[in-house]
MARBA-3410 file (N, C-alpha, C, O; in Angstrom, 1 decimal):
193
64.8,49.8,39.8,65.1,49.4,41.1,65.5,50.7,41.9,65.0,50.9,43.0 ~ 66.6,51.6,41.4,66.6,52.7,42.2,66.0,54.2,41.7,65.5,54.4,40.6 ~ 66.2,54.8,42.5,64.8,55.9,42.2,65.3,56.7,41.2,66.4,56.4,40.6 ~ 64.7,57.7,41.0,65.3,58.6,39.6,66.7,59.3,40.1,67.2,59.4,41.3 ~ 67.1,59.6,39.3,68.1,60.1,39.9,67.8,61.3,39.7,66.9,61.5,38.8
68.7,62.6,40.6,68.3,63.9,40.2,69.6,64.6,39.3,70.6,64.8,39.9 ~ 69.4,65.0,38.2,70.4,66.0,37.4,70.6,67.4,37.9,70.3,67.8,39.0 ~ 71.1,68.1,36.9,71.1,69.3,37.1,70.0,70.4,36.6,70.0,71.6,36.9 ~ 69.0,69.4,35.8,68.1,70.1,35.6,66.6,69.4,37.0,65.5,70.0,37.2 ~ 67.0,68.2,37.5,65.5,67.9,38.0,65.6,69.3,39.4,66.5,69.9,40.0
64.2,69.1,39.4,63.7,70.1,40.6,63.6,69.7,42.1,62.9,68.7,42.4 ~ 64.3,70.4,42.9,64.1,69.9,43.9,63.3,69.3,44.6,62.1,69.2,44.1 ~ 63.5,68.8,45.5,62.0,68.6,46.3,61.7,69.4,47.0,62.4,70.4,47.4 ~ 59.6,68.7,47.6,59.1,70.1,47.7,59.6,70.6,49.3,59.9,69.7,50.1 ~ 59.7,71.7,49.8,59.8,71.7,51.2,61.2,72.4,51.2,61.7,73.2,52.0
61.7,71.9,50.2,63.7,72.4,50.6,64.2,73.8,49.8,64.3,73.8,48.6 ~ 64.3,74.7,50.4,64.7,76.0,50.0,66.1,76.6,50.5,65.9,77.6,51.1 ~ 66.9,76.4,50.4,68.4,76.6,51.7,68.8,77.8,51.2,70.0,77.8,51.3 ~ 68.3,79.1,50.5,68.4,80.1,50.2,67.6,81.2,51.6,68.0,82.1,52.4 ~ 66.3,80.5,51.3,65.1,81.1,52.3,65.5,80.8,54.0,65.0,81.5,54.8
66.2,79.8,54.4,66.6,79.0,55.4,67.9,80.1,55.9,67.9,80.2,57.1 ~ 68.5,80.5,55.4,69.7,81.3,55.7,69.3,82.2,55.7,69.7,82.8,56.7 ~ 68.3,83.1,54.9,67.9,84.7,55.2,67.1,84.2,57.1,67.5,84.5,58.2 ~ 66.1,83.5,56.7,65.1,83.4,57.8,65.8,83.5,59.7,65.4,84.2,60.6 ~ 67.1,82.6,59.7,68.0,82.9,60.6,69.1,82.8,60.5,69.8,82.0,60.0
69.3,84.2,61.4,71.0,84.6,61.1,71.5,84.4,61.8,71.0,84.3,62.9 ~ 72.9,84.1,61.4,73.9,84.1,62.3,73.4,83.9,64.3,72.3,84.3,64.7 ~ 74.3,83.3,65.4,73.9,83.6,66.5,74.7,85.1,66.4,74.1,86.2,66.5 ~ 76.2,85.1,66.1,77.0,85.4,67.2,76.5,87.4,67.2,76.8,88.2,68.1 ~ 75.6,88.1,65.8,74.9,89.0,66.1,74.2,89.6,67.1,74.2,90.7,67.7
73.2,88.0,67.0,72.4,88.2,68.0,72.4,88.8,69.9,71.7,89.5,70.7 ~ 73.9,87.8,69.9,74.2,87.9,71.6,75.2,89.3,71.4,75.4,89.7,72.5 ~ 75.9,90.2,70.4,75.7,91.0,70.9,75.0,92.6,70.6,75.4,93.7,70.9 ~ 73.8,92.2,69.8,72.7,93.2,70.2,72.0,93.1,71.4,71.4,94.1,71.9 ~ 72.2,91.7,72.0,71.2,91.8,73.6,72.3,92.3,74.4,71.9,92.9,75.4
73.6,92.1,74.2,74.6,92.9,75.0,74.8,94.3,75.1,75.3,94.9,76.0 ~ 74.4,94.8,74.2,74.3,96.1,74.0,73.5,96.8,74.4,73.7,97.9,74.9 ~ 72.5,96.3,74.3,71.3,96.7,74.6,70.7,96.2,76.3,69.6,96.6,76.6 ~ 71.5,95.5,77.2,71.2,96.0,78.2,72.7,96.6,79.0,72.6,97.3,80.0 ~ 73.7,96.2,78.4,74.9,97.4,79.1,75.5,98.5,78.5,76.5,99.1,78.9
74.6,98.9,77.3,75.3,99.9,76.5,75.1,101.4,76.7,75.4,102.2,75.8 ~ 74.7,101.8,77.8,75.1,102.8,78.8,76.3,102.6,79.4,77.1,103.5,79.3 ~ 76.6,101.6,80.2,77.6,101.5,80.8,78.8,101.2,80.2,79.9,101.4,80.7 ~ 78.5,100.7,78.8,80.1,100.3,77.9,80.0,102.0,77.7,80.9,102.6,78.4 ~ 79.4,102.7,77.0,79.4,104.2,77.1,80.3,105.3,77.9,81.1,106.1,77.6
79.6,104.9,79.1,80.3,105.6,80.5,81.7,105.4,79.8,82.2,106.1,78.9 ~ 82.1,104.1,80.4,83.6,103.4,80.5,84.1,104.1,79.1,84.9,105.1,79.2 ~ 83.8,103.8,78.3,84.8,104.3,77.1,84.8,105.9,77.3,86.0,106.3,77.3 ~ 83.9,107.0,77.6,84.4,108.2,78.0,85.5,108.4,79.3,86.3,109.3,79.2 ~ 85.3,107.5,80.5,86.4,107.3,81.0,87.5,107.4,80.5,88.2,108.4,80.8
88.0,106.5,79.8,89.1,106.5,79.6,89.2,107.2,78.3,90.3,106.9,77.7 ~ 88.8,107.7,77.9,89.2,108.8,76.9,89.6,110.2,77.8,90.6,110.9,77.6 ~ 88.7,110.4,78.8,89.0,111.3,79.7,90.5,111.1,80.5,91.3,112.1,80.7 ~ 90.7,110.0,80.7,91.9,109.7,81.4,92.9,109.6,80.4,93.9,109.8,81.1 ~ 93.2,109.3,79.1,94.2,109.2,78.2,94.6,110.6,78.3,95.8,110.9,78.3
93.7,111.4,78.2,94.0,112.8,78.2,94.6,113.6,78.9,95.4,114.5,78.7 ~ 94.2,113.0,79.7,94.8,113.9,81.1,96.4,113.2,81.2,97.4,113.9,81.1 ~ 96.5,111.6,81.3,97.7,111.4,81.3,99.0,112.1,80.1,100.1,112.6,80.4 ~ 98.2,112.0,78.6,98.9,112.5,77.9,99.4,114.0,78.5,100.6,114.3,78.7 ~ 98.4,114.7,78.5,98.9,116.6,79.3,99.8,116.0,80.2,101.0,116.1,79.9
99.6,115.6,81.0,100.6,115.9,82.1,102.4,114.9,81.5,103.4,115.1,82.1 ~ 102.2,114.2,80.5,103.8,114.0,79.8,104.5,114.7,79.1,105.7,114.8,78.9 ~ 103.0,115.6,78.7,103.8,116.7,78.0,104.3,117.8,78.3,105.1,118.6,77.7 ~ 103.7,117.8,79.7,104.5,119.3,80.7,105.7,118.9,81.7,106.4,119.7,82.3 ~ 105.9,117.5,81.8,107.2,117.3,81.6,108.0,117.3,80.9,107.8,116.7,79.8
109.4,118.0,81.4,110.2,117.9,80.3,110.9,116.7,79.8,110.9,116.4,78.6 ~ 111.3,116.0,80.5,111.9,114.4,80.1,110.6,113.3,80.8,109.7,113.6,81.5 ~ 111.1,111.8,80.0,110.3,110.9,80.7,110.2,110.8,82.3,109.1,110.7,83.0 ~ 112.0,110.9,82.7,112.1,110.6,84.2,112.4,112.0,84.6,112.8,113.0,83.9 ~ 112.2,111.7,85.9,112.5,112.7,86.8,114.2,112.7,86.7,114.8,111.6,86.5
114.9,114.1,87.0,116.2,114.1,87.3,117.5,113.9,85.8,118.7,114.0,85.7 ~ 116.4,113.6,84.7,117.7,113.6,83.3,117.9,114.5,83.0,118.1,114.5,81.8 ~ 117.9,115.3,83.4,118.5,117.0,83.4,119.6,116.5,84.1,120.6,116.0,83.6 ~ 119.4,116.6,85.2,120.4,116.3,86.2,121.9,115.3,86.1,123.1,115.5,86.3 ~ 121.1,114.3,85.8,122.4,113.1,85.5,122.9,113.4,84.5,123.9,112.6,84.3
122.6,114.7,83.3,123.5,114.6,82.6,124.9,115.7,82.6,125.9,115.6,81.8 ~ 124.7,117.0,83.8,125.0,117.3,84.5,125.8,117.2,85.7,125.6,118.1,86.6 ~ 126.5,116.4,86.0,126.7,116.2,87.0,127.7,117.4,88.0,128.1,117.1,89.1 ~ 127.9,118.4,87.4,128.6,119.3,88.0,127.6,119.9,89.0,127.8,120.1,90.2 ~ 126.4,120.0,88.0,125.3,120.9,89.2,124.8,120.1,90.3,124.3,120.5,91.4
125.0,118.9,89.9,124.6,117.9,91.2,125.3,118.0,92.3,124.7,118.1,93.4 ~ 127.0,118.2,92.2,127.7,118.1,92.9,127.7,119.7,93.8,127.7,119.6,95.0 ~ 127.6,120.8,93.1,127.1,121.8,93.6,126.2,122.0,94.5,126.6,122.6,95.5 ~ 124.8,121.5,94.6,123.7,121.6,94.9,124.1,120.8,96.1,124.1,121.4,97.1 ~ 124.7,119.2,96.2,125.1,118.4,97.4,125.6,119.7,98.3,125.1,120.2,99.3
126.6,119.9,97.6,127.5,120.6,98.5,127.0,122.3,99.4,127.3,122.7,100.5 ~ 126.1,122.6,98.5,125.3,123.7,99.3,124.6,123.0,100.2,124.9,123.3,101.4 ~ 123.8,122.2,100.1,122.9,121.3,101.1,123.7,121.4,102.3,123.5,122.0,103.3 ~ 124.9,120.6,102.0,125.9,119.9,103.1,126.5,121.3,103.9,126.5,121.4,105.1 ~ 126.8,122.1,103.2,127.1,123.9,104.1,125.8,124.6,104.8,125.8,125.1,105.9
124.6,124.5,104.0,123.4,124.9,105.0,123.4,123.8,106.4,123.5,124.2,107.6 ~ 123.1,122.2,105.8,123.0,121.5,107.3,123.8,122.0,108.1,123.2,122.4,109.1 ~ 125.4,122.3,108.2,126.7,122.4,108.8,126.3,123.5,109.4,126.5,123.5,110.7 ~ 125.6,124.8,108.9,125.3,125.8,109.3,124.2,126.0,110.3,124.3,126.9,111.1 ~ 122.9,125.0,110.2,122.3,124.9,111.1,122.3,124.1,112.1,121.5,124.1,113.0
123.4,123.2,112.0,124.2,122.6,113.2,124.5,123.1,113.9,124.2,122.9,115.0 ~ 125.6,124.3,113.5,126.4,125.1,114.7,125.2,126.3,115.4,125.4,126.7,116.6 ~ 124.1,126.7,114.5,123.4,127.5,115.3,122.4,127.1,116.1,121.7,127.9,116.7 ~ 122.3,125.4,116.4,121.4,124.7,117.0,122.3,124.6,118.3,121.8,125.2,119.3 ~ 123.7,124.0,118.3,124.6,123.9,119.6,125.4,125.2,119.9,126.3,125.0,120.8
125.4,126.4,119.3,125.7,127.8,119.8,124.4,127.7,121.2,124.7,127.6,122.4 ~ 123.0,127.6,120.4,121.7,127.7,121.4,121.6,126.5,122.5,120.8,126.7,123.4 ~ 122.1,125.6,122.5,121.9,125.0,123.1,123.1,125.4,124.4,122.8,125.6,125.5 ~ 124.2,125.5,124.0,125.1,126.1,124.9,124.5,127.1,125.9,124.4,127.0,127.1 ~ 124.0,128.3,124.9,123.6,129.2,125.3,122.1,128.9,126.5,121.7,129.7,127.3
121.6,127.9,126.3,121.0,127.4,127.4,121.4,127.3,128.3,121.1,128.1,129.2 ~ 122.6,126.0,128.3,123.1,125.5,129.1,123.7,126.2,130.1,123.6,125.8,131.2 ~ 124.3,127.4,129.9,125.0,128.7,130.4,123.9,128.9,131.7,124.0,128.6,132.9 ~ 122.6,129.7,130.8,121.5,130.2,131.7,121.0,129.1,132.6,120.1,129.4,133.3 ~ 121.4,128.0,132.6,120.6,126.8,133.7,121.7,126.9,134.2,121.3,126.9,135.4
123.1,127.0,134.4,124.0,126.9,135.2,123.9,128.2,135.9,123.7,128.0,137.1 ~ 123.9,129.3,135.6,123.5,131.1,136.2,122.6,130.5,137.4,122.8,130.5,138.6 ~ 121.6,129.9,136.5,120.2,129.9,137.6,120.8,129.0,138.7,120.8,129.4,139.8 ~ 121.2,127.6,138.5,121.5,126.7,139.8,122.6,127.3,140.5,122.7,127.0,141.7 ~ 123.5,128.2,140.0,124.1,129.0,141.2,124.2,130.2,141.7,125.2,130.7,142.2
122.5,130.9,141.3,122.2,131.8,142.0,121.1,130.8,143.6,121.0,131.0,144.8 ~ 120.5,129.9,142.6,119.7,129.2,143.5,120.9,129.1,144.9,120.7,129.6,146.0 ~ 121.8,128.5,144.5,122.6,127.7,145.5,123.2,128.8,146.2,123.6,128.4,147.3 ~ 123.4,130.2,146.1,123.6,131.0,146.9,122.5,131.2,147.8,122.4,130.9,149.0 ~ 121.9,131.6,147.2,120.3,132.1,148.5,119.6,131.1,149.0,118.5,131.2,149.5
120.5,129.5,149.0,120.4,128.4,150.2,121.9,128.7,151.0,122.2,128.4,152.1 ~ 122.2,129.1,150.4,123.9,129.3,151.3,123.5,130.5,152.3,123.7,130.5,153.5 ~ 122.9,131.3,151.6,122.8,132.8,152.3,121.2,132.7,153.1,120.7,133.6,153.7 ~ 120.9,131.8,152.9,119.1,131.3,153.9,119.9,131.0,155.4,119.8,131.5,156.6 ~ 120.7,130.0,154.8,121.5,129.1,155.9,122.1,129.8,156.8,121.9,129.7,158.0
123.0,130.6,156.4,123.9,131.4,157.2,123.2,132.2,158.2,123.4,132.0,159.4 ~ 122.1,133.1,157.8,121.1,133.9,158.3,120.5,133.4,159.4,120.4,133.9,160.5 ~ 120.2,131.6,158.8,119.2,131.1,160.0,120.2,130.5,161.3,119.8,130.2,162.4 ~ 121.5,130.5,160.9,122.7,130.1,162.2,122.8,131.3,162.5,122.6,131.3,163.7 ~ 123.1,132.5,162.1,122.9,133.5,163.2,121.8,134.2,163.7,121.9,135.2,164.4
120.6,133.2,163.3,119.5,133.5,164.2,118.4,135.0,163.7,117.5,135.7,164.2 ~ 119.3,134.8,162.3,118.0,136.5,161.8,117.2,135.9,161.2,117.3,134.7,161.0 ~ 115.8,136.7,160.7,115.1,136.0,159.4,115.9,135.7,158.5,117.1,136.0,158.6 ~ 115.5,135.0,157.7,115.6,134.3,156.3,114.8,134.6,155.3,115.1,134.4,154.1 ~ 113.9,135.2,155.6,113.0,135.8,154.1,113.5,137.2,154.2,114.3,137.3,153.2
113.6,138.5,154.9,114.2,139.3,154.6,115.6,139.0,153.7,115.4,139.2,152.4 ~ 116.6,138.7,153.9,117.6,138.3,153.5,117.5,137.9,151.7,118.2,138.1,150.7 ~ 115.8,137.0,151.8,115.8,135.7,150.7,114.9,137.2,149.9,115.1,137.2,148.7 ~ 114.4,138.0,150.2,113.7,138.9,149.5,114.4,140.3,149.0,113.9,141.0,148.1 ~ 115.9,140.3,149.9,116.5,141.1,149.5,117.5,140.6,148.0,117.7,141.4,147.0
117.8,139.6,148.1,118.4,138.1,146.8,117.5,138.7,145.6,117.8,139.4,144.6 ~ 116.1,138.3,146.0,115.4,138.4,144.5,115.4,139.6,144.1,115.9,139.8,143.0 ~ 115.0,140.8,144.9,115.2,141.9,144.4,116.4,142.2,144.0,116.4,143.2,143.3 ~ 117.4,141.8,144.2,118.9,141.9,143.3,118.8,141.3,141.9,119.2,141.8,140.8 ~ 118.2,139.9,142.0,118.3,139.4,140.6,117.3,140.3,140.1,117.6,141.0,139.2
116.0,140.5,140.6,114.7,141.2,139.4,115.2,142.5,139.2,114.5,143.2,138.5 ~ 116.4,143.1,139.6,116.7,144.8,139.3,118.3,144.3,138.3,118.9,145.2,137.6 ~ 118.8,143.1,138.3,119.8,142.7,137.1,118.7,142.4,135.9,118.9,142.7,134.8 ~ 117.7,141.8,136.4,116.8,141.2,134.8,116.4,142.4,134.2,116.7,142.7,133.1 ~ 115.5,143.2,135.0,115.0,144.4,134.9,116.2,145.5,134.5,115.8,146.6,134.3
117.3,145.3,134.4,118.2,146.6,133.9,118.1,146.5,132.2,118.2,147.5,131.6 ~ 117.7,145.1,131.4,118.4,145.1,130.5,116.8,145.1,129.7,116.7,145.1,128.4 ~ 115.5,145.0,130.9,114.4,145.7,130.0,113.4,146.4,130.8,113.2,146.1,131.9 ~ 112.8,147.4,130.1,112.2,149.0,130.1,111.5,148.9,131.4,110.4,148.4,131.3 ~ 111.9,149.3,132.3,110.7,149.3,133.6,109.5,150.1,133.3,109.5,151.2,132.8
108.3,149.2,133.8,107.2,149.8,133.4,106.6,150.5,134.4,106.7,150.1,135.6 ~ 105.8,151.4,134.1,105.1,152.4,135.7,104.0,151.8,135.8,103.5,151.3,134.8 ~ 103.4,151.6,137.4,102.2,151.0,136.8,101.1,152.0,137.7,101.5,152.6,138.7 ~ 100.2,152.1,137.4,99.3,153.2,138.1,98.9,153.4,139.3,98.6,152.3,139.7 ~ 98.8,154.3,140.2,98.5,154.6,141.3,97.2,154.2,141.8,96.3,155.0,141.7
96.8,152.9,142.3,95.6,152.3,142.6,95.0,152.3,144.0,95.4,151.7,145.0 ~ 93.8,153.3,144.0,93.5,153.5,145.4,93.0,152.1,145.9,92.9,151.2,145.0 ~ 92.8,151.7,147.3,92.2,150.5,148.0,91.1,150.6,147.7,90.6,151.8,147.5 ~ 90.0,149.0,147.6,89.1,148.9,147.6,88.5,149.0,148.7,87.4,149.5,148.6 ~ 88.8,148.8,149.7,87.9,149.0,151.0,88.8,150.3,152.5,89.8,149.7,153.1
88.7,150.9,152.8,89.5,151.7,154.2,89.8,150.7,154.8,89.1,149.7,155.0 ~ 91.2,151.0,155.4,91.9,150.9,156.5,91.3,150.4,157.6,91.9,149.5,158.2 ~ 89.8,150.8,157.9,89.3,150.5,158.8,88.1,149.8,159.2,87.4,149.8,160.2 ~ 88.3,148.9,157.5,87.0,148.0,157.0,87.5,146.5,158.3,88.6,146.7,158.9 ~ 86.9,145.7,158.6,86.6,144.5,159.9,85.5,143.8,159.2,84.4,144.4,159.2
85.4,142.7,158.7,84.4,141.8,158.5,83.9,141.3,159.5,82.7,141.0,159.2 ~ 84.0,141.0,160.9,84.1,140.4,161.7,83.2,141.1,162.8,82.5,140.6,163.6 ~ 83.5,142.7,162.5,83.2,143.6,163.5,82.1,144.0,163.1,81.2,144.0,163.9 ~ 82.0,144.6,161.5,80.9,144.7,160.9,81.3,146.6,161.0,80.5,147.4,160.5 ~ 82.3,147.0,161.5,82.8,148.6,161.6,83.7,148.7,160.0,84.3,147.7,159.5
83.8,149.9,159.5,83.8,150.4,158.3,83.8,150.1,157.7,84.9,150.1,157.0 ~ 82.4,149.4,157.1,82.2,148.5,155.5,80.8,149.5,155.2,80.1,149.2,154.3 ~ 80.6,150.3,155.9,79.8,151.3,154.8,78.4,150.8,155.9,78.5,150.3,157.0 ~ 77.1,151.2,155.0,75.7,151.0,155.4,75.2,149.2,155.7,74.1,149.0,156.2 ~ 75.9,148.3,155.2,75.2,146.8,155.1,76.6,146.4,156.3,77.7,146.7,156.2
76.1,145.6,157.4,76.4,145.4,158.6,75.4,144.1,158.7,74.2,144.0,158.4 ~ 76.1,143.2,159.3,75.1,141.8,159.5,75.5,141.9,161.3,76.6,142.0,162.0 ~ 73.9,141.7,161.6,74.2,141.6,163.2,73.7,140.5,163.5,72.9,140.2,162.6 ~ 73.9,139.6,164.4,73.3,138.2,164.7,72.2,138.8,165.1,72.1,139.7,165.9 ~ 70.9,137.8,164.4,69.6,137.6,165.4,69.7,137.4,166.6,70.7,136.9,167.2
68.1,137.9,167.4,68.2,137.6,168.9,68.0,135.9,168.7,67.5,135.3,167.8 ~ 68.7,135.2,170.3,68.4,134.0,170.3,67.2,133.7,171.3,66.9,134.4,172.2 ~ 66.7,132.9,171.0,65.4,132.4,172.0,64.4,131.3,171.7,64.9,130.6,170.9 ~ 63.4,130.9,171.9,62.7,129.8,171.9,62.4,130.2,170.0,62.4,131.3,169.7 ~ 62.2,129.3,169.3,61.4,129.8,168.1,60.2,129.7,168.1,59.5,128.7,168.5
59.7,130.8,167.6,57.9,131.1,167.8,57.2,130.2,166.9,57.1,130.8,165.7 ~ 56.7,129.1,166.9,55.8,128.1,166.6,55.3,126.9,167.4,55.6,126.8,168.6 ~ 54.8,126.2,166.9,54.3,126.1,168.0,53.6,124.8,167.7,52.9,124.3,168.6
END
């Protein structure tokens, strides 16, 4: 009633080989990544020289520092810290006072100038109540101040420059400007016609 049974000697049946069945196909998980490789495996390439390039470079540069962090020299020192503040703090101090010496020293020369100004309105005024000019006067002023500025640097000579045109040049007249003289045309009907 039931079929033979199979031992350990009967032979398989026909068709079933599960030796040949496993070579014939392998595995997937190979498979997906030879097709992975094979169309990004330039670019996995690149990338991995990237960062070999970059490990490198980071490594050099920790090693030309001397500590991990910045400043543990310093913190373990604290005398030179307190030194170095304190120099800082005498330079700023020092270019404080040479900033408000100059600014003073501005301040000085804008005060000079508004009460030289305010004289030579004082001394305009007076002039013009007694009825003289006022630019003589105002011209004699400047040349006092430009011969005080001028004392304290090198007067310079400046060269003997003849005139460009004589004494007795007249644009108007058309008398001593040499050979070119413009004379008005005669007036009269204009010849056309």
């Amino acid at each position: 009633a039931a079929g033979p049974r199979r031992g350990a000697g009967a032979a398989p049946p026909p068709g079933w080989a599960p030796c040949r069945a496993a070579r014939a196909h392998p595995p997937p998980v190979p498979v997906a990544v030879g097709s992975v490789l094979s169309s990004y495996g330039w670019y996995i390439l690149l990338a991995a020289v990237a960062v070999y390039v970059l490990v490198q470079k980071v490594s050099r540069s920790l090693a030309a520092r001397p500590s991990g962090r910045p400043g543990a020299a310093e913190a373990a020192e604290p005398d030179v810290v307190v030194r170095r503040q304190e120099a800082l703090a005498a330079a700023r101090l020092r270019m404080q006072e040479e900033l408000n010496a100059q600014a003073e020293r501005y301040k000085e020369k804008q005060r000079q100038l508004e009460e030289e100004k305010r004289r030579q309105k004082i001394a305009m005024w007076e002039s013009m109540q007694e009825g003289k000019s006022y630019k003589g006067n105002l011209k004699l002023n400047q040349q006092e101040v430009e011969a005080g500025a001028s004392a304290s640097a090198v007067p310079k000579s400046k060269p003997n420059k003849k005139p460009l045109r004589g004494g007795g040049y007249n644009p108007l007249s058309g008398e001593g400007g040499g050979t070119c003289s413009w004379r008005p045309g005669r007036r009269g009907p204009s010849a056309g016609g």
